[in-house]
C-alpha positions as CSV (number, residue, x, y, z in Angstrom):
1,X,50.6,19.8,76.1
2,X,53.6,18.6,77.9
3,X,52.1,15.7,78.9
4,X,50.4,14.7,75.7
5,X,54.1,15.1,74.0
6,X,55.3,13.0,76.8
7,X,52.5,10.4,76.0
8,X,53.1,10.5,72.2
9,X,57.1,10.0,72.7
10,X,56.4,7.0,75.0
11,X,54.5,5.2,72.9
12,X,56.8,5.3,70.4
13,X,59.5,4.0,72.2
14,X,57.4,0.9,72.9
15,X,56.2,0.1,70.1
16,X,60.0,-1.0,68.9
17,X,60.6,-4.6,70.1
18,X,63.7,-5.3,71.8
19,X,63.3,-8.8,70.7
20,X,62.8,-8.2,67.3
21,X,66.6,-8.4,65.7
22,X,67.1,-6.8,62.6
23,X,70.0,-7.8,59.9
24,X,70.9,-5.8,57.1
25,X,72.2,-7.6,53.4
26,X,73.8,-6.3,50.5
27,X,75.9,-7.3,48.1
28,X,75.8,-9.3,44.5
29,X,74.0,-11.7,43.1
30,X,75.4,-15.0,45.7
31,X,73.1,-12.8,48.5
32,X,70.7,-11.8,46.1
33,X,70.4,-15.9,45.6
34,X,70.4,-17.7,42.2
35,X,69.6,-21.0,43.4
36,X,65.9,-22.3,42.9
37,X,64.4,-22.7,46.2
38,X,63.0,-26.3,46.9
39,X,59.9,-27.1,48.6
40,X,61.4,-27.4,51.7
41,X,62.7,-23.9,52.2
42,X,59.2,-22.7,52.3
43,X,58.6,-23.9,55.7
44,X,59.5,-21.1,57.7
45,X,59.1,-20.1,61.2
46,X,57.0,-16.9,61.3
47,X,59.4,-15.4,64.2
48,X,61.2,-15.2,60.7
49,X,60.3,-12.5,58.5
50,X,62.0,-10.2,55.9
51,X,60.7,-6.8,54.7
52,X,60.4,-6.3,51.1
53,X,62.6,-3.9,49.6
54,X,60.4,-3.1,46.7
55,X,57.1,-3.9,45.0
56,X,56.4,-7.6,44.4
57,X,52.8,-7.8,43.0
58,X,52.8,-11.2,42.4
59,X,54.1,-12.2,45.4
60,X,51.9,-10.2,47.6
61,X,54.2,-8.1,49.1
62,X,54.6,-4.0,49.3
63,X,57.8,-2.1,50.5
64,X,58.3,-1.3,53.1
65,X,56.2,-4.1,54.9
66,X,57.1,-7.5,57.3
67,X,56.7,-11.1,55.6
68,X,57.0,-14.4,56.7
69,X,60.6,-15.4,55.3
70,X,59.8,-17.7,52.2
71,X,62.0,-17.1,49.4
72,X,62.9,-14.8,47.7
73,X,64.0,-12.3,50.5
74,X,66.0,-9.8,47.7
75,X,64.0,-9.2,44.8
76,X,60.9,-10.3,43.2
77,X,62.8,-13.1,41.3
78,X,65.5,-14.2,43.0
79,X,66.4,-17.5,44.3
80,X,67.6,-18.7,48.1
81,X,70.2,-16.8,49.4
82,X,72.5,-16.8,52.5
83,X,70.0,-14.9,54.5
84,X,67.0,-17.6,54.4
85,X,69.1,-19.7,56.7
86,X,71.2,-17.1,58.2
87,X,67.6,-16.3,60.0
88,X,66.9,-19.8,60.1
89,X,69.7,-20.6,62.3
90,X,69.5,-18.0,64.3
91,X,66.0,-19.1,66.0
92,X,67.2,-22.4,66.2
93,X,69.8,-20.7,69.1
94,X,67.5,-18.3,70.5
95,X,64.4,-18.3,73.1
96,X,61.1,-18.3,71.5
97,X,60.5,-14.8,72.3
98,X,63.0,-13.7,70.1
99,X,62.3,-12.7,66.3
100,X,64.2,-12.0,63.3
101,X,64.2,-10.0,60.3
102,X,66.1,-9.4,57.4
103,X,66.4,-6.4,54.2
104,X,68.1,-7.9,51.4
105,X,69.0,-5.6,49.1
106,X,71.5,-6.7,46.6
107,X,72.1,-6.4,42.5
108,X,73.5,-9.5,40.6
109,X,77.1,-8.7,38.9
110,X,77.3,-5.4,40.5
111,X,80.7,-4.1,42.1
112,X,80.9,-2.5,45.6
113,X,80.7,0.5,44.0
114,X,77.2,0.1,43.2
115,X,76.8,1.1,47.4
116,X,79.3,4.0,47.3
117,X,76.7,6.2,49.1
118,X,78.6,9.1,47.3
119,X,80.0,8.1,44.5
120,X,77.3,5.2,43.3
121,X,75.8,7.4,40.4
122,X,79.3,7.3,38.4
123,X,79.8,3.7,38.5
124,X,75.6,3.3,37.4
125,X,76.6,5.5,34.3
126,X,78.7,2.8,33.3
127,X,76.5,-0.2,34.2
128,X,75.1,-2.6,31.1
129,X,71.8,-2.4,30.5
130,X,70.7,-5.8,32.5
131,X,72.0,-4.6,35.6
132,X,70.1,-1.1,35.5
133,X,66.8,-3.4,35.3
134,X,68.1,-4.8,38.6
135,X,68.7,-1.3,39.7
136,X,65.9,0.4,38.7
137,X,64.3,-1.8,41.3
138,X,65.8,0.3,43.7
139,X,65.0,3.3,42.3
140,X,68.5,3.5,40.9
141,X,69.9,4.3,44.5
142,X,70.6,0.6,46.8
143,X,72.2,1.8,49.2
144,X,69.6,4.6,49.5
145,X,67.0,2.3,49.6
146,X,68.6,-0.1,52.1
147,X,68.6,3.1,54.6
148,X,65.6,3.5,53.7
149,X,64.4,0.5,54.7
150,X,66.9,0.2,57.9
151,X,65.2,3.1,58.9
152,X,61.0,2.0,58.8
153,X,63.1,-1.2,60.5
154,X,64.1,1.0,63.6
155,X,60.6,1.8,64.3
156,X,60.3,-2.0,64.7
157,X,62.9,-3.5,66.4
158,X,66.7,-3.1,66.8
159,X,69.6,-3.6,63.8
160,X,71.7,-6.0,65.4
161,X,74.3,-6.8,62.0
162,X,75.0,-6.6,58.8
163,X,75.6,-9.1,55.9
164,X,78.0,-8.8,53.3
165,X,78.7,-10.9,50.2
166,X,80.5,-9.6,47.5
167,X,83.6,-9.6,45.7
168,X,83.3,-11.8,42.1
169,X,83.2,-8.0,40.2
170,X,86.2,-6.5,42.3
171,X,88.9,-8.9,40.7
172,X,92.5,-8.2,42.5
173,X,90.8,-4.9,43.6
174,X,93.4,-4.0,46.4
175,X,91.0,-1.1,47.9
176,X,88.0,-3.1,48.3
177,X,88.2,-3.5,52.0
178,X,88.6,0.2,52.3
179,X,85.2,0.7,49.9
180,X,83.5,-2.0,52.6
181,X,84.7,0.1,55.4
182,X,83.5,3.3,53.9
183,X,80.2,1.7,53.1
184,X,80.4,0.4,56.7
185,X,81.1,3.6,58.2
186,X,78.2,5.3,56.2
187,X,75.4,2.5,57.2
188,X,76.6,3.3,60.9
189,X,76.0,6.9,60.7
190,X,73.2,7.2,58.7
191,X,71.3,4.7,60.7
192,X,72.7,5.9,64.3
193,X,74.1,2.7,65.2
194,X,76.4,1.7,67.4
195,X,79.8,0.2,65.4
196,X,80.7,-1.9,68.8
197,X,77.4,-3.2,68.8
198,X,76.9,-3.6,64.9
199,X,79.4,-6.2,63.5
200,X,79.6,-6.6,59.8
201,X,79.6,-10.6,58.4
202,X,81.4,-10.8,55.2
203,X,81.3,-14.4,53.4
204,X,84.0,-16.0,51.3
205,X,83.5,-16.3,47.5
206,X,83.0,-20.2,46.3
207,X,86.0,-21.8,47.3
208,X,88.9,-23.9,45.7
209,X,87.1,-27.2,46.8
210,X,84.6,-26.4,43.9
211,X,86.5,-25.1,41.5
212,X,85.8,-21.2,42.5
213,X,86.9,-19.0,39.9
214,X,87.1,-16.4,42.4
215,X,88.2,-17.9,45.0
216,X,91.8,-16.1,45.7
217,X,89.6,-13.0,46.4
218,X,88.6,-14.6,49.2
219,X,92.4,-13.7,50.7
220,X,90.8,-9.4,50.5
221,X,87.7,-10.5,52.3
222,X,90.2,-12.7,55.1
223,X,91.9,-8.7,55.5
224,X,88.4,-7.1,56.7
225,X,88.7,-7.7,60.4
226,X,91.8,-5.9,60.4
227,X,89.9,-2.7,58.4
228,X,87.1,-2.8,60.5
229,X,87.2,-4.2,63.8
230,X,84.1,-5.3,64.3
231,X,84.1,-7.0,61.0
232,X,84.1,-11.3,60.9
233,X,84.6,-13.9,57.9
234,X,82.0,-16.3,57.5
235,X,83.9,-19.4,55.7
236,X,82.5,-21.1,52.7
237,X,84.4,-24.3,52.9
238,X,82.3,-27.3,52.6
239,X,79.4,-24.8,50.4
240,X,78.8,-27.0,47.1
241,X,78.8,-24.5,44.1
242,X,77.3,-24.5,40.8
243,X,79.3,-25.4,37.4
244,X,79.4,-21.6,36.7
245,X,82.2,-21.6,39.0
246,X,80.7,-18.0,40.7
247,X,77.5,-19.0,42.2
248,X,76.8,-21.7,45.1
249,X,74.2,-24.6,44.8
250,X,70.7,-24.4,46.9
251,X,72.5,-26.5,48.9
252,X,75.8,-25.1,49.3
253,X,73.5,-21.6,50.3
254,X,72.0,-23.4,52.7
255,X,75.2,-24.5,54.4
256,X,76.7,-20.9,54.1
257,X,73.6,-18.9,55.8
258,X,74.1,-21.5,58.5
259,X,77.6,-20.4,58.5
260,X,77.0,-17.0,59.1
261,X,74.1,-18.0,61.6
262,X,76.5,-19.3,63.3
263,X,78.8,-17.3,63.4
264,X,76.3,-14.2,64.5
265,X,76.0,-16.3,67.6
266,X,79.1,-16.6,68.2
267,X,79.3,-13.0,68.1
268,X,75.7,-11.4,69.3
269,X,74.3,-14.3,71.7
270,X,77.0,-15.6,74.3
């Protein structure tokens, strides 16, 4: 018996890739993605793939299970996001034994309250009714269905970050890096990670440069690393953004998922 136990718990250990890196996203609707992917973002490398964090019957796709990364990596309708060429740029860096995956789990408009793993069912009390379509896609839990997720992901490969972007709904919201940190804090236990070996990528709001309406939030997300240490700032400067003032071209998400590409290899891969 001891040995068959022995067996059983071997093979389970092998059968996660250590070169299968895992990223974790959340946040509102900019990593969500509102942009219309062009034909070009649907060549993808298939050392890129995302796992689907819900039902997508038209697209093919079952929770729970790997993909090829074509857009959309959130939801069933969104658009490109940061984390279509977040992953891209990553393989461009790394040896071609290396793959990555993504969970995107994010709800358009929603504040960082929405992922209050304690608290979350207040603030879904007071939600308007379009969000709690968004959120019923989740089973009216995200966070709990991101560790969900994270946690069919372990059996996989390894979690190697997390991807934050959020902020637009938190206006002047002076406790909104300690609500990341708690959020942070909760991933890393819940998941059994190591916070060392985890860093957390938070990306600015749509800047100044094209006309932002939020972008003097971006001073809160700036504050992070000194919340959480291992917590970075992806910049957005140079990321066109739509007319709306809040959301970011298919371009300008493009150039920030490079950014925060970039900066994980800055970080992960030296």
């Amino acid at each position: 018996m001891l040995i068959l136990v022995s067996l059983f718990i071997g093979t389970q250990v092998y059968s996660q890739n250590p070169d299968f890196h895992i990223y974790l996203c959340f946040g509102q609707s900019n990593m969500q993605g509102s942009a219309r992917a062009e034909a070009k973002d649907s060549i993808v490398d298939a050392r890129f793939q995302m796992m689907s964090a819900m039902n997508c019957p038209d697209k093919g796709r079952e929770m729970g299970k790997w993909y090829t990364a074509t857009p959309p990596l959130c939801d069933c309708r969104a658009g490109i996001s940061p984390a279509d060429y977040f992953g891209r740029t990553l393989l461009e860096h790394l040896p071609s034994n290396k793959k990555v995956g993504v969970i995107n789990v994010s709800v358009g408009g929603c504040k960082i309250e929405l992922f209050d793993k304690n608290n979350y069912q207040s603030y879904v009390e007071t939600a308007p009714q379009w969000m709690l379509n968004w959120i019923k896609n989740y089973d009216g839990n995200p966070y709990g269905r991101l560790v969900e997720m994270a946690k069919l992901a372990q059996k996989d490969g390894v979690i190697k970050g997390i991807l934050l972007h959020q902020g637009e709904s938190n206006p002047d919201d002076t406790l909104w890096t300690k609500k990341v940190k708690d959020i942070y804090d909760n991933l890393i236990a819940d998941l059994n990670l190591n916070p060392a070996e985890v860093p957390l990528l938070a990306g600015e709001l749509l800047s100044a440069e094209f006309k932002g309406r939020c972008h003097e939030f971006n001073k809160f997300i700036n504050q992070l690393p000194s919340v959480i240490p291992n917590a970075h700032v992806v910049s957005s400067e140079g990321c066109p953004g739509a007319p709306d003032g809040l959301h970011f071209t298919a371009e300008g998400y493009r150039k920030l998922g490079k950014n925060y590409g970039e900066k994980m290899i800055q970080i992960n891969y030296k």
